[in-house]
N, C-alpha and C positions, 0 to 999 in steps of 0.2 A: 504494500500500500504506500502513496507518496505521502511524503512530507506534507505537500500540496493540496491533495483532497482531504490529509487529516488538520488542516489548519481551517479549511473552509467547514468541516464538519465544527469541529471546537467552536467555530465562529457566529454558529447558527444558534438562535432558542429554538423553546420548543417549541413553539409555535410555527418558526417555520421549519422544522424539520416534519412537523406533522405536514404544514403545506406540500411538503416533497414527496413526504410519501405517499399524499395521495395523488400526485401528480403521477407518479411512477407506478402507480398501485397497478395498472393494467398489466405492468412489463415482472408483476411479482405472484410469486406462490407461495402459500406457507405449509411444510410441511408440521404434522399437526401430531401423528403418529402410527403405529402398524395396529390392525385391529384382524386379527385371523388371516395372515398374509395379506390381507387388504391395506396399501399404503393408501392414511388419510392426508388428504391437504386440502387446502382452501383458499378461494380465493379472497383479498383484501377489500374488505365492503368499504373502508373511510378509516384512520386516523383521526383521535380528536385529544386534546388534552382533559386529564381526569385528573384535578388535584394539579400537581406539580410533576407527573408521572404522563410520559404519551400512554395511551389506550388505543390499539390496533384492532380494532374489528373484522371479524372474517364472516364471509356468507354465511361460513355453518352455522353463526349465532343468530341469525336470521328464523330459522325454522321453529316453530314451537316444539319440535320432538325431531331429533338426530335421525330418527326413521323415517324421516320424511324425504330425506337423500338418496337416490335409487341406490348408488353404491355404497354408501353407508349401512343403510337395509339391508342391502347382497353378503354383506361384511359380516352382520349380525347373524343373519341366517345360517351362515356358511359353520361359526361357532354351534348352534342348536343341531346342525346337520352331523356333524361330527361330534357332540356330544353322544346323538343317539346310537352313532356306530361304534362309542366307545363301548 
C-alpha cells in the first residue's frame, strides 16, 4: 500500500469515508461467511455513521428473515438435508 493512498485515507472523516464507500459500494462485496459449503456474501446497501463508529449495511439486512435469500434458503436446507442422512 502507498505512503500516498494511506495519507489521503488518514486525511478523510468519517463522514467522508462513509461518502466513499458508498460511492464504490457497486464495485464491492462482502464476504459474510461459509454456511454448509455455501459461501455467504453481500452486497453493500449504504454506509452511514452510527455514533462515532461507520455502520456498513449489507442487503442481507434488508430481508425480514435470512430465508428469504434463495441461496441462503439453498444453504439452510442443504444443512437439514444432511442432517437426515446423518
Amino acid at each position: 500500500m502507498s505512503e500516498k493512498l494511506i495519507d489521503i485515507a488518514n486525511g478523510l472523516t468519517n463522514k467522508e469515508i462513509c461518502d466513499l464507500i458508498n460511492i464504490i459500494s457497486p464495485r464491492l462485496d462482502v464476504y459474510v461467511g461459509l454456511l454448509n459449503n455455501h459461501c455467504i456474501s453481500s452486497e453493500i446497501n449504504w454506509a452511514n455513521l452510527n455514533g462515532t463508529m461507520i455502520q456498513i449495511n449489507l442487503r442481507l439486512a434488508e430481508l425480514d428473515d435470512l430465508q428469504d435469500d434463495q441461496f441462503f434458503a439453498h444453504a439452510i436446507k442443504a444443512k437439514r438435508k444432511k442432517k437426515s442422512h446423518d
